[in-house]
C-alpha positions in Angstrom: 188.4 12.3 91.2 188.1 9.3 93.6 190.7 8.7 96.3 191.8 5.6 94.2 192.0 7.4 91.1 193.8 10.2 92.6 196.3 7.8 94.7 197.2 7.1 91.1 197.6 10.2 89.8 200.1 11.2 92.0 202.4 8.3 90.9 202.3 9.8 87.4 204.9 11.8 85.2 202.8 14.4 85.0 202.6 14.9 88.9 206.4 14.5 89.4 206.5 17.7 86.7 203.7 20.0 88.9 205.7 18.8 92.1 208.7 20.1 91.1 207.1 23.5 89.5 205.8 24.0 93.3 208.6 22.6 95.3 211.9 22.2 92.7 214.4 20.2 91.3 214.6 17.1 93.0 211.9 17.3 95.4 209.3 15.0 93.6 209.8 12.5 95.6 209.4 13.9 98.7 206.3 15.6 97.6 204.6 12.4 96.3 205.2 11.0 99.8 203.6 14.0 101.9 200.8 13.8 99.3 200.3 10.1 99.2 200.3 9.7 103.3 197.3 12.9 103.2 194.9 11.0 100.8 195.6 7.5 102.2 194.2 9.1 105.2 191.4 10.8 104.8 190.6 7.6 102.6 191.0 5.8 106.1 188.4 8.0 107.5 188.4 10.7 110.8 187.2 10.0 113.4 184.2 10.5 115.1 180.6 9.6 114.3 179.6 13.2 113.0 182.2 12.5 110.2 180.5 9.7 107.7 183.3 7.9 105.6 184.6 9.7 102.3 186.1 6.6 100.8 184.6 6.3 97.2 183.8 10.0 96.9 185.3 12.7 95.5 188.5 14.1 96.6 190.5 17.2 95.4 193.6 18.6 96.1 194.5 22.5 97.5 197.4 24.4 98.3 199.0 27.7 99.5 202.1 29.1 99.7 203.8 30.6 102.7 205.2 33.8 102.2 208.8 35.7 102.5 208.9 39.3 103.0 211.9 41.2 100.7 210.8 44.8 101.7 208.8 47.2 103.3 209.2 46.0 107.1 206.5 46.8 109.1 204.4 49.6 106.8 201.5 47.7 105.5 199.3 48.5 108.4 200.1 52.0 108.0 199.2 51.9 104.4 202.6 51.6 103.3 204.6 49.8 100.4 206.0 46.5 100.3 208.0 43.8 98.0 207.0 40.0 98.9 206.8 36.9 97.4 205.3 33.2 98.1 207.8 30.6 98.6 207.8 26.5 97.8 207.4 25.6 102.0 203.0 25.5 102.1 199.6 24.4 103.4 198.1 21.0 101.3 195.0 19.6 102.0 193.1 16.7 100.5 189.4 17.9 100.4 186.0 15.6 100.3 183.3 17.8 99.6 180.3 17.3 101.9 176.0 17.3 101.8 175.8 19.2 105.0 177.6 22.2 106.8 180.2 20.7 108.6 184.0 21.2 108.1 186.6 18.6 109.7 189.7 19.9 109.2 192.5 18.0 110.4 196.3 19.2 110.1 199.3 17.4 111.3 200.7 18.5 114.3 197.4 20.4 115.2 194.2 19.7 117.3 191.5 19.0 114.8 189.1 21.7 113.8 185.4 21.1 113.6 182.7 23.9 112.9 179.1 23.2 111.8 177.9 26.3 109.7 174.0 25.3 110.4 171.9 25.9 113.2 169.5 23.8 114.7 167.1 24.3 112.8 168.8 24.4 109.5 169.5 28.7 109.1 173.5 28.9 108.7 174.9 30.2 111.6 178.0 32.4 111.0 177.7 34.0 114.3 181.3 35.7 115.9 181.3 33.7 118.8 183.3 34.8 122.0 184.3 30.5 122.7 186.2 30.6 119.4 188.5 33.8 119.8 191.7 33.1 119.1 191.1 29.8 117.8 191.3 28.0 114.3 187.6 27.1 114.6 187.3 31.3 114.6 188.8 31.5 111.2 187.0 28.6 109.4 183.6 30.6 110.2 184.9 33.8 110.0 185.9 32.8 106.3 182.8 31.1 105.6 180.7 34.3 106.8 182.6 36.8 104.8 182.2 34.4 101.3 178.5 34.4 102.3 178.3 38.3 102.8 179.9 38.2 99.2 177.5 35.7 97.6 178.9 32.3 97.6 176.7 29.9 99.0 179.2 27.7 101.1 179.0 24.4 102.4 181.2 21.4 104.2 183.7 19.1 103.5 186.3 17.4 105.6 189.8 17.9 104.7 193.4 15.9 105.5 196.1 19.1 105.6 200.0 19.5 106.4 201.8 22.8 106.1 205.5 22.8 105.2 205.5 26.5 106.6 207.5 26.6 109.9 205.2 28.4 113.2 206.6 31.4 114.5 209.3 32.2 111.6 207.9 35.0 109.7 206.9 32.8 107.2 203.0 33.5 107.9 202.0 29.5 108.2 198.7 31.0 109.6 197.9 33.5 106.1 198.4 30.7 104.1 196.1 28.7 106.0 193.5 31.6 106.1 193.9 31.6 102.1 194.0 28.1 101.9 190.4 27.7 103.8 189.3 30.5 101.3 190.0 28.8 98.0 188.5 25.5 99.4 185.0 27.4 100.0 185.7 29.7 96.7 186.2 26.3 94.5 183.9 23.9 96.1 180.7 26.2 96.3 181.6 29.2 94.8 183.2 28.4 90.8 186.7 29.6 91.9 186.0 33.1 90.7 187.6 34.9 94.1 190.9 36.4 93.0 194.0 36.2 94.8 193.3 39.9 96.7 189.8 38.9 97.6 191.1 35.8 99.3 193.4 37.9 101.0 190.8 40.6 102.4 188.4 37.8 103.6 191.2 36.0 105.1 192.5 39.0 107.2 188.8 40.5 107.6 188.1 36.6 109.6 191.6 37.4 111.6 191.0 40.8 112.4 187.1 40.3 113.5 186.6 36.0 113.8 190.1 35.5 115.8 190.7 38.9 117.3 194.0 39.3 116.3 194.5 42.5 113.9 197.0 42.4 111.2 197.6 44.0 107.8 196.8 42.3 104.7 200.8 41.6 103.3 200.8 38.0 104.2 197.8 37.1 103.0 198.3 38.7 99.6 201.6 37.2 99.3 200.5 34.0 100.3 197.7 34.1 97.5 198.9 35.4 95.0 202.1 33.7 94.0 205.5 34.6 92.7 206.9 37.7 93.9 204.8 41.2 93.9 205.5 44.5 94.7 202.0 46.0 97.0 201.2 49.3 97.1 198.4 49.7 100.0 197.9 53.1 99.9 194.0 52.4 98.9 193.2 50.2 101.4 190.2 48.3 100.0 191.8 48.2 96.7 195.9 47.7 97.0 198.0 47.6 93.7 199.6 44.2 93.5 201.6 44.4 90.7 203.9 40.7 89.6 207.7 41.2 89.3 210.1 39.2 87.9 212.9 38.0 90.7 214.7 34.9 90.9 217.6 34.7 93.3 219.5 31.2 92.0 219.7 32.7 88.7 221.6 35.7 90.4 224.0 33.7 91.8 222.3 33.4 95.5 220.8 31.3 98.2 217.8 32.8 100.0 217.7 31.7 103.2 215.7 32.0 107.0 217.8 31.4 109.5 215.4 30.4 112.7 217.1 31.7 116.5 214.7 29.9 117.9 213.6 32.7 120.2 210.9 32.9 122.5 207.6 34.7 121.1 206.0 34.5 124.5 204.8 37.9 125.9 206.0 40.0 122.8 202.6 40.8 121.9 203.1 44.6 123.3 206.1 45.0 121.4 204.4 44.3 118.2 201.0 46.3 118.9 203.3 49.2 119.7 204.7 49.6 116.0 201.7 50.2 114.8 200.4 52.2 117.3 203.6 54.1 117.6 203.5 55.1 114.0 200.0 55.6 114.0 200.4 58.5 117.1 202.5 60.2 114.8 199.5 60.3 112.3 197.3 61.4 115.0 199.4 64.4 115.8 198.1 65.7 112.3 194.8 64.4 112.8 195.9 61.9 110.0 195.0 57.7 110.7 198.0 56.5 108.9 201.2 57.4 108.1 200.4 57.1 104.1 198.3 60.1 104.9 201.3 62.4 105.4 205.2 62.9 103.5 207.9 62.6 105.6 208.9 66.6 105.1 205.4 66.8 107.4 207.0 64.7 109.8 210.1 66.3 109.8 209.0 70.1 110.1 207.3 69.1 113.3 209.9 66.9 114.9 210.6 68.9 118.0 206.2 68.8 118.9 206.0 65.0 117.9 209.2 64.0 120.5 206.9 65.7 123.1 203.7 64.5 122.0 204.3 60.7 121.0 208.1 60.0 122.0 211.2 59.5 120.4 210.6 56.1 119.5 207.2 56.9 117.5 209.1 59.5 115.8 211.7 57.2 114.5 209.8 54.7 113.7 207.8 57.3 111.5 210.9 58.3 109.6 211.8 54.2 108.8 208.4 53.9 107.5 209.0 56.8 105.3 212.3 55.4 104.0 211.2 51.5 104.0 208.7 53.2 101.2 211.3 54.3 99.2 213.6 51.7 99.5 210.8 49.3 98.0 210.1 51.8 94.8 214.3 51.9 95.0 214.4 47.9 95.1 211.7 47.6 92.3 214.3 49.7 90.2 217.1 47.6 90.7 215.5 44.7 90.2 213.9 45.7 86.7 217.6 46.8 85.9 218.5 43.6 87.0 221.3 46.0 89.2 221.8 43.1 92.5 224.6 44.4 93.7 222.1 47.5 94.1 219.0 45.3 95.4 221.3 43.9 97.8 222.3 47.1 99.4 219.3 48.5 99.5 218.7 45.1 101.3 221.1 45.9 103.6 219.7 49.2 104.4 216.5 47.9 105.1 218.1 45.8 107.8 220.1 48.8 109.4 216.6 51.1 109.6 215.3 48.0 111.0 217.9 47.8 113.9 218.2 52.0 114.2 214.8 53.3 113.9 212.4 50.6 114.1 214.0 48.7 116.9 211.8 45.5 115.8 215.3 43.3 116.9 214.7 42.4 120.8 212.6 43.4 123.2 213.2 45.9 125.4 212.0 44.3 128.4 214.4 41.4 127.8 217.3 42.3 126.6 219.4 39.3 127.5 218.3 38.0 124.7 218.8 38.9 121.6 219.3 36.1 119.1 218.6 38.6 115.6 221.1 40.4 117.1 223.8 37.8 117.2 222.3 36.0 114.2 222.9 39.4 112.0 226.2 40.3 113.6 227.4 36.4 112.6 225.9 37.1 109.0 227.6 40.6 108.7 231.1 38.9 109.6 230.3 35.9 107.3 229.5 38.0 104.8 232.7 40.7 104.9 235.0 37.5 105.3 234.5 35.0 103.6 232.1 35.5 100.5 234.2 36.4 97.3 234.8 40.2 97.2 235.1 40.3 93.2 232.6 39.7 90.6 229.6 39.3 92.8 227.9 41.4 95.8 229.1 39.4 98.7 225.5 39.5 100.2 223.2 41.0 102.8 221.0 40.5 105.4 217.9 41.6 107.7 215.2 40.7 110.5 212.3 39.0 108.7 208.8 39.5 109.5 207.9 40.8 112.9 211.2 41.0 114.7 212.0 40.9 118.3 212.4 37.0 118.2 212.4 34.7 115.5 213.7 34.8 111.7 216.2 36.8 110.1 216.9 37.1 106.5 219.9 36.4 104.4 221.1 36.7 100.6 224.3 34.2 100.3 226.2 33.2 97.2 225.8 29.9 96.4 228.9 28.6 96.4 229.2 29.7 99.8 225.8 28.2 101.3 227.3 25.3 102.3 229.7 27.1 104.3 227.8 29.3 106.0 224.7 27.0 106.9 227.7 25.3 109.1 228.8 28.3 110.5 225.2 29.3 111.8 223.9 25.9 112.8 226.4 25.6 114.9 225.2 28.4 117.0 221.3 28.0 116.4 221.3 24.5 116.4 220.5 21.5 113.1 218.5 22.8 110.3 218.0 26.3 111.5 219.0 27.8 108.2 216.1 27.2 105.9 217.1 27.8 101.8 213.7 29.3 100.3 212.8 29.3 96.6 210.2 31.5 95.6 207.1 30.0 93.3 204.7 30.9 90.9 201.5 29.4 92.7 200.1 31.1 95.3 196.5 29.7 96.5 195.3 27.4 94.3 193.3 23.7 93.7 195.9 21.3 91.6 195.0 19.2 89.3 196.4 16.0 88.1 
């Protein structure tokens, strides 16, 4: 519809309802606002004289969800098993389709991205080009290239975009843009027939080759797809992604992030070893991937793996064999509706985390260590002051990557209040975030 038309439908009844199916009770408001301030202005114009006025055209709306990861730390790059779902924090954009190649894509907070998809002389040009590593211009081709190699024809458009989805917390505010960028293409030139796992692959295909970063294919799925899913990634090229039904509130409990604010810088190594660790192990067997073995393998050979790969490799081995389980085990309890037993198994996830993973602080800086203190605050907050009858007083566990960052919590709700106190006053004003997990993943809204 036009801006105008579309400035109006926002303001409607029927808006309020899909903003408070994506965002909740009580956020309408809000979420009329954010919206509102996007399409006045791209309706405003960007800047630039490569970027003709969109006022009077045709504007549609996108989103996609960030993501929170309930189990299955660190496995998916060794084919492993995971539970995740998308959460109401996401990436909007406001998109004006275009008659050329060229994307603008502006996003608060952001440098603006611009990529022209045709040559000189008119041939697309979806080259990997060494100037864009590591930058967002690297994903928009990268994303264009891979919907080409699949058969959709894509063009330009300029887009207005703000994500919701706090940097650096686990929360994978750059998936969600990668899936974002892919519906955009997918609906404008393409009829929308991608599914949420395609949008994935060719979102982590442009991160892995475009951007030069590699990564497994969790947040992407989990940003796309919406709701909560369990993800089996055992075939690689074709993972299971299979819905389940989970609602915290209706359990009785907050889900929350609580952000320590620590300092990502330099912890690059410490991330590419988990991977690498776990995949040594493999190689011992002349296996790629852990998925390729059981953990009675692992086991039989433990003495010849300490010498080959190190202790740490073989430890992290054995957490990815029991962060499987634990996921099949939370899947259980979740169908049984059991959340005194999710929550332990929560709980457990956390501890292999700390014991075998060691995905809580870096070893070359361990001064600081603010999971650490954030999950020994939790674990006291927990054991002391949540009810000890009729409900499981809670759990908690790093989130995402570890070694700086986000952990995890499950708190009654009653208590929320209390303990949101409690940690902001070590971690400073708004570090606990409460999540709610939605039903839309990466989609075009219509109003």
């Amino acid at each position: 519809m036009t801006g105008k038309a579309l400035l109006q439908a926002v303001q409607t009844t029927k808006a309020a309802g899909i903003f408070e199916d994506l965002y909740g009770p009580g956020r309408a408001e809000p979420a009329r606002r954010r919206y509102t301030g996007l399409i006045e202005g791209i309706l405003n114009g960007f800047p630039g004289a490569d970027f003709p006025e969109t006022q009077g055209g045709e504007l549609r709306v996108f989103t996609a969800a960030g993501r929170t990861e309930l189990g299955g730390n660190h496995t998916d790059h060794n084919r492993g098993k995971v539970l995740a779902a998308s959460i109401q924090l996401d990436a909007v954009a406001i998109v004006a389709p275009r008659r050329d190649k060229r994307i603008f894509f502006r996003s608060t907070g952001y440098p603006d991205v611009s990529v022209n998809l045709a040559k000189a002389d008119g041939s697309e040009d979806f080259e990997n080009k060494s100037e864009e590593k590591g930058a967002a211009e690297s994903l928009v081709r990268g994303i264009a290239a891979e919907l080409s190699r699949r058969g959709t024809a894509v063009g330009g458009f300029s887009a207005n975009a703000a994500s919701t989805v706090l940097p650096g917390s686990g929360l994978s505010s750059s998936a969600a843009v990668e899936v974002l960028l892919g519906r955009i293409f997918d609906n404008l030139y393409g009829g929308g027939r991608r599914s949420a796992l395609e949008l994935a692959q060719i979102g982590q295909i442009a991160e892995n080759s475009y951007f030069g970063k590699p990564c497994g294919l969790m947040d992407q799925t989990a940003c796309a797809s919406g709701g909560t899913v369990a993800i089996n990634f055992e075939d690689s090229a074709h993972p299971q992604v299979r819905p389940v039904n989970f609602d915290p509130a209706s359990a009785g409990y907050a889900l929350c992030v609580v952000d320590t604010h620590g300092n990502h810088a330099g912890l690059t190594p410490d991330y590419a070893a988990i991977p690498g660790e776990m995949k040594a192990v493999a190689a011992f067997f002349g296996k790629k991937v852990l998925r390729e073995l059981t953990l009675e393998h692992v086991l039989a050979e433990a003495p010849a793996i300490r010498k080959a790969a190190g202790d740490r490799a073989l430890l992290r081995a054995l957490h990815f064999f029991g962060e499987n389980r634990r996921v099949d085990a939370m899947l259980a309890a979740l169908e049984k509706r059991d959340m005194a037993g999710y929550l332990e198994l929560v709980n457990q996830s956390g501890n292999s985390s700390l014991e075998l993973l060691q995905n809580i602080y870096s070893p070359k800086n361990p001064a600081e260590q603010g999971i650490s203190v954030a999950l020994a605050l939790s674990r006291n907050f927990i054991e002391t002051e949540t009810p000890d009858a009729g409900i499981y007083p809670g759990a908690c566990r790093v989130h995402g990557g570890g070694f700086a960052g986000t952990i995890q919590v499950y708190i009654p709700l009653d208590c929320l209040d209390a303990y949101k106190t409690k940690m902001e006053a070590v971690f400073g004003a708004n570090s606990v975030t409460v999540l709610r997990i939605r039903s839309t993943g990466a989609a075009e809204l219509y109003f």
